[in-house]
Backbone as a ProteinNet text record, in pm:
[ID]
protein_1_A
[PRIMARY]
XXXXXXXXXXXXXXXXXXXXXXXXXXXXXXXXXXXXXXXXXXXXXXXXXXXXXXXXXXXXXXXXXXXXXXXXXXXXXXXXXXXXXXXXXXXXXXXXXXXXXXXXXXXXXX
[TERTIARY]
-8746.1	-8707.9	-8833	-8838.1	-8923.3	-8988.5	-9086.5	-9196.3	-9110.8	-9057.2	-9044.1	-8890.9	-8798	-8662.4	-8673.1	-8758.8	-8768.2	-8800.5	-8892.3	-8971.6	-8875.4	-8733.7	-8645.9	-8505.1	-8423.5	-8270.6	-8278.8	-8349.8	-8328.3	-8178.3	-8162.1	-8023.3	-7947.5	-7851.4	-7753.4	-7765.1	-7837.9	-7829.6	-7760	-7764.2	-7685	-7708.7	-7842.1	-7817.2	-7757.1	-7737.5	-7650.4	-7494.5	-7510	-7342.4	-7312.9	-7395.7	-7338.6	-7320.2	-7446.2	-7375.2	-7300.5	-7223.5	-7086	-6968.2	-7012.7	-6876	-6851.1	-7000.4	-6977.1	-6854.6	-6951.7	-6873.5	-6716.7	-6673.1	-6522	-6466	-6530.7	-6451.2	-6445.2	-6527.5	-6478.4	-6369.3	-6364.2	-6306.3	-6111.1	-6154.5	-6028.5	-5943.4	-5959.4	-5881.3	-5861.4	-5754.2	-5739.9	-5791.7	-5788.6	-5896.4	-5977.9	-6131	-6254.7	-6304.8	-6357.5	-6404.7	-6561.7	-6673.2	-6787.3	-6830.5	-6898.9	-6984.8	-7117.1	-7165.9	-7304	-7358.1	-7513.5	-7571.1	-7673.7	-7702.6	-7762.5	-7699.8	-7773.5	-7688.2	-7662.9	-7536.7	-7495.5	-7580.5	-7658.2	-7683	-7644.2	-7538.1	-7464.7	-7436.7	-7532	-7513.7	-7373.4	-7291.7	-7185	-7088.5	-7019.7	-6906.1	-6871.8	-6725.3	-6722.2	-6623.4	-6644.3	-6617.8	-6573.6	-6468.2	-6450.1	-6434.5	-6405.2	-6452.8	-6320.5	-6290.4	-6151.3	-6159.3	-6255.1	-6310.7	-6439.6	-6466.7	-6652.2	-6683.2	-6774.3	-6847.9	-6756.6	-6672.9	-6546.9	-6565.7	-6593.8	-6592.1	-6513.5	-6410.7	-6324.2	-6311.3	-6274.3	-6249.6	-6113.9	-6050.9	-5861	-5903.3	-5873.1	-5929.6	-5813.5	-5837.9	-5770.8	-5876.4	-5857.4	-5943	-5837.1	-5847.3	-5787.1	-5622.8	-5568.3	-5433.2	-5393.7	-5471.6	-5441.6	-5522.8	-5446.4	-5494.1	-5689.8	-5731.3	-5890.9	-5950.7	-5926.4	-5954.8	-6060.2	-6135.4	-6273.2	-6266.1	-6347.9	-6330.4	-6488.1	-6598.6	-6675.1	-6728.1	-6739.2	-6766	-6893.3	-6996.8	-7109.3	-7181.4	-7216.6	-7266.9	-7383.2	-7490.6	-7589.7	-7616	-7533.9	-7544.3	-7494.4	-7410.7	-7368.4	-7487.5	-7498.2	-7570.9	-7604.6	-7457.5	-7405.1	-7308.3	-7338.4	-7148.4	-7019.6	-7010.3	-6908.5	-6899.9	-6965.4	-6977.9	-6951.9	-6993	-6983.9	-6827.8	-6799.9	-6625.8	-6551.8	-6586.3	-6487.9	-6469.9	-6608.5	-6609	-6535.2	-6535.2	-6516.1	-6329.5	-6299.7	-6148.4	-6092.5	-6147.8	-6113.4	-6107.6	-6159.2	-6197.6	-6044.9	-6053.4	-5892.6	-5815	-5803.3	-5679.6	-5641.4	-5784.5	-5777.3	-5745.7	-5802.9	-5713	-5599.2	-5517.8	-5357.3	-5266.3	-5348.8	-5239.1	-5274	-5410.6	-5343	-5272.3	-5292.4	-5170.9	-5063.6	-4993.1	-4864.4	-4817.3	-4915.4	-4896.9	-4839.4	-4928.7	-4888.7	-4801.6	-4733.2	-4618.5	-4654	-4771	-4874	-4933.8	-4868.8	-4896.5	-4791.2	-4808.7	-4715.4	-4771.6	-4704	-4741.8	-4784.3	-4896.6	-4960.6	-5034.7	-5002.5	-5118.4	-5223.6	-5352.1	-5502.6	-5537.3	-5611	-5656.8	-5706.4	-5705.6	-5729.9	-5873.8
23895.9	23815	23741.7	23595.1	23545.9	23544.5	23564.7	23553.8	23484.6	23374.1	23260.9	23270.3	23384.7	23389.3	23529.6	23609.7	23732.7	23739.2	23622.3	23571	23532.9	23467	23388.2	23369.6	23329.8	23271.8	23103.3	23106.9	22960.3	22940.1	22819.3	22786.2	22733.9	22753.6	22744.7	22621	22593.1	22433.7	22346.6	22253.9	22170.1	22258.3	22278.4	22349.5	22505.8	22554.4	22691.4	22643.3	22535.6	22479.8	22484.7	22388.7	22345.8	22444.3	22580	22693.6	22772.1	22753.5	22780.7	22690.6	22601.3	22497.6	22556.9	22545.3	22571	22734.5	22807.3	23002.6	22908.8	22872.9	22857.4	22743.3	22717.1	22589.4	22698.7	22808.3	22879	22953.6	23043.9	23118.7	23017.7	22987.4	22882.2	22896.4	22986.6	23066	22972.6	22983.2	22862.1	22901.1	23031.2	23078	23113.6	23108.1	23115.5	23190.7	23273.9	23337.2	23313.7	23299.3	23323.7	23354.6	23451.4	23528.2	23522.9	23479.6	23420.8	23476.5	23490.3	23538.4	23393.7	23348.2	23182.4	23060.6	22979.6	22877.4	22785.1	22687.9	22588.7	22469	22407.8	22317.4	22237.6	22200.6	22125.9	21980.4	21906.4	21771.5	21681.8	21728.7	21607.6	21692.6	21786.4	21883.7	21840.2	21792.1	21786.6	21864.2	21956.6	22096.5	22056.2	22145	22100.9	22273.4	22244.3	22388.1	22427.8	22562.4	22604.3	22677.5	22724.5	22832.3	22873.7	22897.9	22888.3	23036.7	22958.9	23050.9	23011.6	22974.9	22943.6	22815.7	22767.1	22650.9	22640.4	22548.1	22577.1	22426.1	22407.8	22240.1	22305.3	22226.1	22219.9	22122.6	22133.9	22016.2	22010.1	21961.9	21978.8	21944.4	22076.7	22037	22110	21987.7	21964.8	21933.4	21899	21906.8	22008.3	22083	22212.8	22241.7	22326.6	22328.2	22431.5	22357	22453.2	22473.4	22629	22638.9	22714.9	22684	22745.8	22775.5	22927.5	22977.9	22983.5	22946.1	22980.5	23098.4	23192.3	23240.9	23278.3	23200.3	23151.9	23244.2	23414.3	23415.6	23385.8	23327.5	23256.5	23290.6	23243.2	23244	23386.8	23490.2	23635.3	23691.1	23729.3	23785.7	23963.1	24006.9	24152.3	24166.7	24295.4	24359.8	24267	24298.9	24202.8	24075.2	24008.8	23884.7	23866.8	23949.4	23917	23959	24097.8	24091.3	23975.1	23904.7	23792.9	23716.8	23643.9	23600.1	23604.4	23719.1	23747.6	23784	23818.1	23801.1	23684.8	23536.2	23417.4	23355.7	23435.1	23349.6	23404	23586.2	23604.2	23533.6	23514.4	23452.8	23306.4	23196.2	23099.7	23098.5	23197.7	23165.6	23251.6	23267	23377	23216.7	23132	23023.2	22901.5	22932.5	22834.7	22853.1	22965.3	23052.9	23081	23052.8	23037.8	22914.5	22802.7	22707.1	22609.5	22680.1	22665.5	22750.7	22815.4	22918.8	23063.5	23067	23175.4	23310.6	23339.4	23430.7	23564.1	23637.8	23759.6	23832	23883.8	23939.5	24112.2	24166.5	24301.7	24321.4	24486.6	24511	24573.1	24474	24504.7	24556.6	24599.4	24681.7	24614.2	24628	24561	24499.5
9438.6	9551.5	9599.8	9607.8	9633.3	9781.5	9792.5	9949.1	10088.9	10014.1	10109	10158.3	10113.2	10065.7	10162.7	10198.1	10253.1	10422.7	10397.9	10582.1	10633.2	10605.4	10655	10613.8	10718.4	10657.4	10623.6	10458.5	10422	10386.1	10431.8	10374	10284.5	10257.3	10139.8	10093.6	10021.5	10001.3	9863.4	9838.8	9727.9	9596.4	9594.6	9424.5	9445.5	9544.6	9584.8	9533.7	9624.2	9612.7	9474.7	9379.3	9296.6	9169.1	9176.5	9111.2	9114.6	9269.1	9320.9	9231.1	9255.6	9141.3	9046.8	8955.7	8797.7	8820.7	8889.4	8849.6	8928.1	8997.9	9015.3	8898.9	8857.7	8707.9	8638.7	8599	8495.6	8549.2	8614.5	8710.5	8701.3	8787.3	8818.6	8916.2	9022.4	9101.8	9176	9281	9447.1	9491	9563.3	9718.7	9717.2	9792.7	9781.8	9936.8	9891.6	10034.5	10014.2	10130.9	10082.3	10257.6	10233.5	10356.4	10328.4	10426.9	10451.8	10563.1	10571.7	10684	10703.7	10619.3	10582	10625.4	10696.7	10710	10640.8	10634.6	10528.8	10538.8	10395.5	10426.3	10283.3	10257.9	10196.4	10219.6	10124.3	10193	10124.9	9987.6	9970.3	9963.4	10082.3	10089.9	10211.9	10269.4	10358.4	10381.4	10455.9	10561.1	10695.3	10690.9	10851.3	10900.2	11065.5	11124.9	11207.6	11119.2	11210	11295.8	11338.6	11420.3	11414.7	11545.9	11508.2	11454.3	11334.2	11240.6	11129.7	11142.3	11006	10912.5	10844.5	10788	10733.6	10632.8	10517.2	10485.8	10349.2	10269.2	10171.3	10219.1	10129.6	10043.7	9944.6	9850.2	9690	9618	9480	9379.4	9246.2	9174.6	9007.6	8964	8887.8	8835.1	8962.5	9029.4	9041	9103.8	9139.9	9282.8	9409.1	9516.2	9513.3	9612	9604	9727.8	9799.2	9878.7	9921.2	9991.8	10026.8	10166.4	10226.7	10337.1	10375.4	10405.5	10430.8	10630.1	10603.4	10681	10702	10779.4	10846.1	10977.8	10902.2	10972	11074.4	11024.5	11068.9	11223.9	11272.7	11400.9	11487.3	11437	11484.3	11554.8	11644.5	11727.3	11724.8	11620.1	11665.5	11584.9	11579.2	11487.4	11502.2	11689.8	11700.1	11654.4	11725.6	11670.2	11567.5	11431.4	11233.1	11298.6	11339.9	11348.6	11401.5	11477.3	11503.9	11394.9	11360.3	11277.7	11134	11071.8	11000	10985.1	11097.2	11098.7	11131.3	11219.3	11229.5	11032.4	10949.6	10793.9	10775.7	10790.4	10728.5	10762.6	10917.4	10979.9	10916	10879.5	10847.4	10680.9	10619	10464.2	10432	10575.9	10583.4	10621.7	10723.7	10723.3	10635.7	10553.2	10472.3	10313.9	10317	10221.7	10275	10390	10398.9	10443	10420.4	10473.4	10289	10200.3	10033.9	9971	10034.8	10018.4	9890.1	9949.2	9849.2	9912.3	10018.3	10126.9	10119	10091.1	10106.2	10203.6	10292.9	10408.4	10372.4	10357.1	10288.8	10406.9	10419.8	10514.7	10476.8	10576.1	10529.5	10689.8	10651.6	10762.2	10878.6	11004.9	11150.7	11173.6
[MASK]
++++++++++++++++++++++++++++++++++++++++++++++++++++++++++++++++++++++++++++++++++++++++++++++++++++++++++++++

């Protein structure tokens, strides 16, 4: 682990992103979760924010739906805090999996 990677939360940046692409082209899945304690710095993704700490991009890739959840802790202060957070990501990729009729209602724990 490099020096400069240990002193600090550098952030997620374009070449992070873009070895994120490649592993989901192989992969191929729709939904994407990613938990972060780093902040995003992604300059040609445009993200929008469903809840703070939440990021997410609905997108299509390959005529096929592609959804990404980014959950941003960066900014959590506290347990709680990662808990809000972190249940605003479920909540946000529960409606947009039932919003693509891909949601079965299973219970996960509170």
């Amino acid at each position: 682990m490099s020096r400069k990677y240990m002193l600090g939360k550098e952030p997620l940046k374009q070449q992070w992103w873009q070895e994120d692409v490649d592993a989901r082209e192989r992969y191929g899945a729709t939904f994407h979760l990613i938990v972060t304690e780093r902040p995003i710095a992604f300059l040609d993704v445009k993200l929008s924010e469903s809840a703070q700490g939440v990021l997410k991009y609905v997108g299509v890739q390959w005529k096929y739906p592609l959804i990404i959840v980014i959950a941003d802790l960066s900014q959590a202060k506290d347990a709680d805090q990662k808990t809000t957070v972190l249940k605003a990501a479920r909540a946000t990729l529960t409606e947009i999996g039932k919003s693509l009729g891909q949601y079965q209602n299973a219970t996960v724990g509170s």
